[in-house]
KEKE-3310 file (N, C-alpha, C; in steps of 0.2 Angstrom, whole numbers, plus 5000, padded with zeros to 4 digits):
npx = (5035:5028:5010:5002:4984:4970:4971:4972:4973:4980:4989:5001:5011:5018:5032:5044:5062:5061:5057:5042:5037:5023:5006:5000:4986:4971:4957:4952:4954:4957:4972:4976:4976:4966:4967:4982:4985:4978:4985:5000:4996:4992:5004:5010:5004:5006:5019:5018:5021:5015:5005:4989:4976:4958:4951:4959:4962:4952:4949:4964:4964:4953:4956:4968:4960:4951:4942:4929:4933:4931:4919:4912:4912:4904:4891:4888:4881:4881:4888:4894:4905:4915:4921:4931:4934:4922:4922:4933:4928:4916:4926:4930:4921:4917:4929:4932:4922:4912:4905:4918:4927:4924:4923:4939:4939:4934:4944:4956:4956:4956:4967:4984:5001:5007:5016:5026:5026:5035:5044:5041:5034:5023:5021:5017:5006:5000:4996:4992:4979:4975:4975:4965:4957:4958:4956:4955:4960:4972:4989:4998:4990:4987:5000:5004:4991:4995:5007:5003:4994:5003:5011:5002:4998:5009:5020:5023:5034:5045:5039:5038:5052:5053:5041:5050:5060:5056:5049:5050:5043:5032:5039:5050:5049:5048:5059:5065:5060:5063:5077:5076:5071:5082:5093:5088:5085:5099:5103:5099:5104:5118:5117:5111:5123:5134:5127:5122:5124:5118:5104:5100:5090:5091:5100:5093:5099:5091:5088:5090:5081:5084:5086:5075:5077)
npy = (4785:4789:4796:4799:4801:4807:4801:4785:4781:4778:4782:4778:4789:4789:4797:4808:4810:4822:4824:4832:4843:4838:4847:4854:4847:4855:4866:4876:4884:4899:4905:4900:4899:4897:4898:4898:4886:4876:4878:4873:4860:4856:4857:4848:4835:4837:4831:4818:4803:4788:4799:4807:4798:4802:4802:4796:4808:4817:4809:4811:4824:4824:4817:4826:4836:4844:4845:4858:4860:4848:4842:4850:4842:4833:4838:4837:4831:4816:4810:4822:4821:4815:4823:4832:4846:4850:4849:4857:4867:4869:4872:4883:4893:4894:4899:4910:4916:4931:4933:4928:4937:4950:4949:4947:4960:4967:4959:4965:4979:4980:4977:4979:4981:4972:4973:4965:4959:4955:4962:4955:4943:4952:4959:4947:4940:4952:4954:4940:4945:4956:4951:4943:4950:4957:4947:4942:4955:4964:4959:4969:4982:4974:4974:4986:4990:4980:4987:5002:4998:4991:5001:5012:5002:4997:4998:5015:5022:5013:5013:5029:5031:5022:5027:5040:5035:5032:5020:5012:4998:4985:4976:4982:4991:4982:4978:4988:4991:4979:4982:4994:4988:4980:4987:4994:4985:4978:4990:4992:4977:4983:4993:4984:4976:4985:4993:5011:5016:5030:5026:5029:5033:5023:5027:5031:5032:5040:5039:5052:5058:5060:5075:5081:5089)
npz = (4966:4980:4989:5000:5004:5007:5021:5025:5012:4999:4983:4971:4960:4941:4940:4928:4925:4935:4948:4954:4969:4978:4978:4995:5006:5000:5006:5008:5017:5026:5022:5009:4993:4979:4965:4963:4969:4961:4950:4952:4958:4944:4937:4943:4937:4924:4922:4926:4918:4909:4902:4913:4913:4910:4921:4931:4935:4939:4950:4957:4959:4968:4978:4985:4991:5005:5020:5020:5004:4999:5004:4996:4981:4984:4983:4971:4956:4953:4939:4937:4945:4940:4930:4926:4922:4929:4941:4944:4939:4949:4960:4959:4956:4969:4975:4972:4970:4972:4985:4991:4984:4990:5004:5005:5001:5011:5022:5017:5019:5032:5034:5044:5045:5058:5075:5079:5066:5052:5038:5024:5029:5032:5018:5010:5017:5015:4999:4995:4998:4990:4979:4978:4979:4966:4956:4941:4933:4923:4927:4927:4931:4944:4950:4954:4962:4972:4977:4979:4990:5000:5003:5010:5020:5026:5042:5052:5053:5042:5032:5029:5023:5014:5006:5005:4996:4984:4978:4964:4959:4966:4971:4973:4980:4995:4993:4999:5009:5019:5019:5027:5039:5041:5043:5056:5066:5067:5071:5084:5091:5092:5099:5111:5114:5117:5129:5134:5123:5110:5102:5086:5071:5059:5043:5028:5011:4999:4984:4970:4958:4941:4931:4921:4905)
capx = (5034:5019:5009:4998:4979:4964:4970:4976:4972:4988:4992:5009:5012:5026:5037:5049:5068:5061:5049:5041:5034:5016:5005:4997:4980:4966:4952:4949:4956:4958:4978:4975:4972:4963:4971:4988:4985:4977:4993:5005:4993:4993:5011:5013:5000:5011:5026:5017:5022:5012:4999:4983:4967:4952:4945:4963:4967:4951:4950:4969:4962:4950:4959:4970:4956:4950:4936:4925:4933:4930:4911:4910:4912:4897:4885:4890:4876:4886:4888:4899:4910:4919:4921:4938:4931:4917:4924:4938:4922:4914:4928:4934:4914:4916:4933:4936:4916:4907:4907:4924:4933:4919:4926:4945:4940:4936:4949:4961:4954:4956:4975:4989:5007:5007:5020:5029:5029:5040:5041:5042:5027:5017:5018:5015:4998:4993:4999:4986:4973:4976:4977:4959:4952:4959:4958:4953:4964:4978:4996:4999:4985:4987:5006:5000:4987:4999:5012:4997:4994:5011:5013:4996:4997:5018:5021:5023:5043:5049:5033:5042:5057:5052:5040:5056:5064:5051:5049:5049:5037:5031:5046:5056:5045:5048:5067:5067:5057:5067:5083:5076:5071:5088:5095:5086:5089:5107:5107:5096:5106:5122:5114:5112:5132:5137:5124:5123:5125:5112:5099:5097:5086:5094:5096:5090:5099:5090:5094:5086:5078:5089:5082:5076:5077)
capy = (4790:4788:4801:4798:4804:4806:4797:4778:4780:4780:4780:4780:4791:4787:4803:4806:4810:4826:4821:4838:4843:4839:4852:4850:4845:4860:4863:4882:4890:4910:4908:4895:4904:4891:4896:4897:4879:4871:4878:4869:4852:4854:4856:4839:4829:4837:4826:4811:4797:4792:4805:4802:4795:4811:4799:4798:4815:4820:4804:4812:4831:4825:4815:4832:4841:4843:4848:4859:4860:4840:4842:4853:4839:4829:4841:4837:4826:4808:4810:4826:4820:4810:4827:4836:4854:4853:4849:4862:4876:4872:4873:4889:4897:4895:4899:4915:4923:4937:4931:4928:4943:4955:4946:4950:4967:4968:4959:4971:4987:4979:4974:4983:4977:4971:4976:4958:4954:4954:4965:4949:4942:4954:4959:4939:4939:4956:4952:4936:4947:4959:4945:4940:4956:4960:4942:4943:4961:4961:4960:4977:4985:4970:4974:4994:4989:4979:4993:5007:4995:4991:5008:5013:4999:4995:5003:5021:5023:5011:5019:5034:5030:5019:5032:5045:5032:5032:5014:5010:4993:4983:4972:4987:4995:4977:4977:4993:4990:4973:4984:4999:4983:4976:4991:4996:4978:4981:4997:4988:4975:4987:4996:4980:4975:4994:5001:5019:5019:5031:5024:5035:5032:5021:5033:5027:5035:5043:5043:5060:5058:5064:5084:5081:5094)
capz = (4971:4984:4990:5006:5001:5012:5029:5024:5006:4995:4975:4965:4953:4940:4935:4922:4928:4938:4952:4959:4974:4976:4982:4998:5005:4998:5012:5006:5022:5021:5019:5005:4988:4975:4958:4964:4971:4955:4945:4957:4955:4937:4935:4946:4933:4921:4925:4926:4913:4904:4906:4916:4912:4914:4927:4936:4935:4944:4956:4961:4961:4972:4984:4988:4995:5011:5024:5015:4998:4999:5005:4991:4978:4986:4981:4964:4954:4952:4933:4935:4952:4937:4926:4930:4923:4932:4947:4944:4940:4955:4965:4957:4957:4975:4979:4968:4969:4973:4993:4994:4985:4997:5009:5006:5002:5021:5027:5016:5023:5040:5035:5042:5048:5067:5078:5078:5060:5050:5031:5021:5030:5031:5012:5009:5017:5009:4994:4994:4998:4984:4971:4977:4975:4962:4954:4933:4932:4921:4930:4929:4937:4951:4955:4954:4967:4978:4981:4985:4999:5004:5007:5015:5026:5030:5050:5050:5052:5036:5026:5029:5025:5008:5003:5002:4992:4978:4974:4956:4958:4973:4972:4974:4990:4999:4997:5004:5018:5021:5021:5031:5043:5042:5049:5063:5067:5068:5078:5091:5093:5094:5106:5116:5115:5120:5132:5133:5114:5109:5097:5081:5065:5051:5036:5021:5003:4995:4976:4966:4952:4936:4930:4914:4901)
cpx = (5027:5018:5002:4992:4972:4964:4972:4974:4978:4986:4996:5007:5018:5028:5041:5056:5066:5057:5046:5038:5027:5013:5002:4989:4975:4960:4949:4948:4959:4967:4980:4973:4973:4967:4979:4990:4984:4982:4997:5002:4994:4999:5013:5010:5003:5016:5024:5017:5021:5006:4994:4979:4963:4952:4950:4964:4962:4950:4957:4967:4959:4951:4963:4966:4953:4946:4931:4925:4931:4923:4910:4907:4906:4890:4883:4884:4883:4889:4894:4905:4915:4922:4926:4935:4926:4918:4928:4931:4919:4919:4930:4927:4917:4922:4936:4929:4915:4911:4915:4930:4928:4924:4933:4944:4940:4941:4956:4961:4955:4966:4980:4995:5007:5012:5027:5030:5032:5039:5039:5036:5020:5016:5016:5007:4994:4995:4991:4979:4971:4973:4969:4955:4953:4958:4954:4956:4970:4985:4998:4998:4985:4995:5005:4998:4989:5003:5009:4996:4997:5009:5009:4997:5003:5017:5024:5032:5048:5044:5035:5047:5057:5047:5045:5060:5062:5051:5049:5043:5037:5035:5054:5054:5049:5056:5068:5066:5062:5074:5082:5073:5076:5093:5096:5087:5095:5108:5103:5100:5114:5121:5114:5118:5135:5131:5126:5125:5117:5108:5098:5093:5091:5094:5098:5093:5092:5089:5088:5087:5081:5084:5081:5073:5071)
cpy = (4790:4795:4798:4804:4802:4800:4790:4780:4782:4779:4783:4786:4790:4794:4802:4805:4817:4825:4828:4837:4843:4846:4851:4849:4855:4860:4870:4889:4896:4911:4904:4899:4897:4891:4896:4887:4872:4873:4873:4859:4850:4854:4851:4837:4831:4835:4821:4805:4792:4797:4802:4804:4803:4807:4798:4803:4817:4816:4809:4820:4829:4822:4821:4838:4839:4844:4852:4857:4852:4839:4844:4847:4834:4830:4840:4832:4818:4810:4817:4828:4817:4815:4831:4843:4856:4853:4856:4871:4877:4876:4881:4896:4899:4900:4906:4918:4928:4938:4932:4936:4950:4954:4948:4954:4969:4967:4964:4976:4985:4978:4980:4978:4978:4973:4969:4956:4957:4959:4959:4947:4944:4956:4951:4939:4947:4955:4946:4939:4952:4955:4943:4944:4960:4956:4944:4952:4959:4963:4967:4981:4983:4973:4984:4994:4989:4986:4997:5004:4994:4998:5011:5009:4994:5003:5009:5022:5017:5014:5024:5034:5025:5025:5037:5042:5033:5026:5015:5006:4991:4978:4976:4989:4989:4976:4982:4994:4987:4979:4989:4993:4980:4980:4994:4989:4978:4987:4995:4983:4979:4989:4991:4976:4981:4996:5006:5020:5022:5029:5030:5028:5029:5026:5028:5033:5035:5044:5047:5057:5063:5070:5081:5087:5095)
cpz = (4974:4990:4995:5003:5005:5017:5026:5016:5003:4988:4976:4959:4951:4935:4931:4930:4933:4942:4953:4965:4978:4981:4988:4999:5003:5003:5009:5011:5019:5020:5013:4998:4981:4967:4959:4966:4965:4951:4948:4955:4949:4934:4937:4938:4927:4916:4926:4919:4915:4909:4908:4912:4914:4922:4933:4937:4942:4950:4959:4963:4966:4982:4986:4992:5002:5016:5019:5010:4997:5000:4999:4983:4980:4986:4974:4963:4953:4944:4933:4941:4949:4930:4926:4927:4926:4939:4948:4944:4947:4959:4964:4956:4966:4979:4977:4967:4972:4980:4995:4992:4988:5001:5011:5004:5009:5024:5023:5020:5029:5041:5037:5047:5057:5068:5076:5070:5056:5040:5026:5023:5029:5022:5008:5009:5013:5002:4992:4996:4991:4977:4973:4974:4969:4953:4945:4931:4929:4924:4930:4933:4944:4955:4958:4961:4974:4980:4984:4992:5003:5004:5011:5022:5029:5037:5048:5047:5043:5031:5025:5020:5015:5004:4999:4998:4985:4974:4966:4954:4965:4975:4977:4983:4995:4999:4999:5008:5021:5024:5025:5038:5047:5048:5055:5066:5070:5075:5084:5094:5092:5099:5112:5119:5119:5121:5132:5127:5114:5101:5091:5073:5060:5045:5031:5014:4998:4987:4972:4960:4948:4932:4923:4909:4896)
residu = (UNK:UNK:UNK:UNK:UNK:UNK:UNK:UNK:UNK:UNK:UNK:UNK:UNK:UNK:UNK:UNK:UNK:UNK:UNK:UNK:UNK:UNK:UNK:UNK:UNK:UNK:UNK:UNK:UNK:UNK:UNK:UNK:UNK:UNK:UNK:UNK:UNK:UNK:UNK:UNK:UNK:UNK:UNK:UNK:UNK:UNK:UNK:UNK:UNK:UNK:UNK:UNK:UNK:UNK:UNK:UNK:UNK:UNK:UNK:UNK:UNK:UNK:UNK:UNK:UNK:UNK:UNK:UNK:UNK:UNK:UNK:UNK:UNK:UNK:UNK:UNK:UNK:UNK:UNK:UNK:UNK:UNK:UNK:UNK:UNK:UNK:UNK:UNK:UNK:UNK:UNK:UNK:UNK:UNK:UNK:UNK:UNK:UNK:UNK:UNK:UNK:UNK:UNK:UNK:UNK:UNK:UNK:UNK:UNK:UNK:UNK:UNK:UNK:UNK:UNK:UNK:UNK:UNK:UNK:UNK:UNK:UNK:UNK:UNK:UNK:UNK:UNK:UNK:UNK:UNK:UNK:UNK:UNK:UNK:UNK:UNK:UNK:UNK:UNK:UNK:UNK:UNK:UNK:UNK:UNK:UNK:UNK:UNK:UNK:UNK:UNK:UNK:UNK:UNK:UNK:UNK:UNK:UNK:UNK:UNK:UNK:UNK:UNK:UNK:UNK:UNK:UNK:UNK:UNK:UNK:UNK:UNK:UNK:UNK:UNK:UNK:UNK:UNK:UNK:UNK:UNK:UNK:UNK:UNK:UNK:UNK:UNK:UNK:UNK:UNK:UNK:UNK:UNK:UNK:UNK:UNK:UNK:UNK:UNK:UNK:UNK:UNK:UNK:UNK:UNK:UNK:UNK:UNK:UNK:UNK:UNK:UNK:UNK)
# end
């Protein structure tokens, strides 16, 4: 299996019986999130038989990166360009510090769902904002997080509409939007099969929390 790497540069890697899907190039653009991307790489080199060399490993981490995250590495002294944890800390000081989760705390505060996109989309991208600012928290408190924001910053009428539902978790909120999405969906495109249908609001069930004694 050959893996095109920095422009004509090419190596093989030789897999077991399950090839995977290598990740792509890393440059440390703002839809690019650095530790979801080194899990992915390290799952690939995982699966390579036999296992690599240190000195392969970070030669092919290195070949994956791109624009800055790639300058990055030429700041390095020579002696530690040839180090895979040192390479992995720089990149992970840079991509996961101070600067950058400031940085996604602003653009959170700035996030809300456009008119155009989509529920799925937009909880996607805030979701990767979340996760940065909230990055060294444990799962919990990060899924906690995300829902608060989905719901402050989902368009008025499904916010609505999921609010009165009363999520459970932020899995729960996003199939509800999705489905309060779906519907209106529907009655629009109803409406435009039979003119003169009057448009009303999708209703969304409700279910009541059971009385406890």
């Amino acid at each position: 299996m050959t893996h095109q790497v920095s422009g004509a540069q090419s190596f093989e890697l030789a897999f077991g019986q399950f090839k995977p899907k290598p990740p792509t190039q890393f440059s440390g653009a703002e839809s690019q999130e650095f530790s979801s991307w080194l899990r992915r790489f390290e799952d690939m080199v995982r699966m390579v038989n036999p296992p690599m060399p240190e000195q392969l490993k970070v030669n092919t981490l290195v070949g994956f990166l791109e624009g800055e995250a790639r300058d990055l590495i030429d700041e390095l002294p020579d002696a530690d360009k040839n180090d895979y944890k040192k390479v992995v800390d720089l990149l992970r000081t840079h991509y996961e510090g101070p600067h950058f989760r400031n940085l996604a705390r602003q653009q959170l505060s700035d996030c809300k769902q456009s008119p155009n996109e989509s529920v799925r989309e937009f909880a996607e991208r805030m979701k990767r904002l979340v996760k940065r600012v909230t990055q060294g928290q444990p799962k919990t408190a990060q899924n906690e997080r995300s829902l608060d924001e989905f719901l402050d910053r989902l368009r008025p009428a499904p916010c609505f509409h999921v609010k009165a539902s009363n999520p459970a978790s932020y899995d729960d909120a996003i199939i509800k939007a999705m489905t309060y999405e779906s519907l209106l969906a529907d009655a629009v495109s109803n409406l435009a099969i039979f003119p003169g249908t009057k448009l009303e609001t999708p209703q969304v069930n409700v279910a009541s929390n059971p009385q406890t004694s």
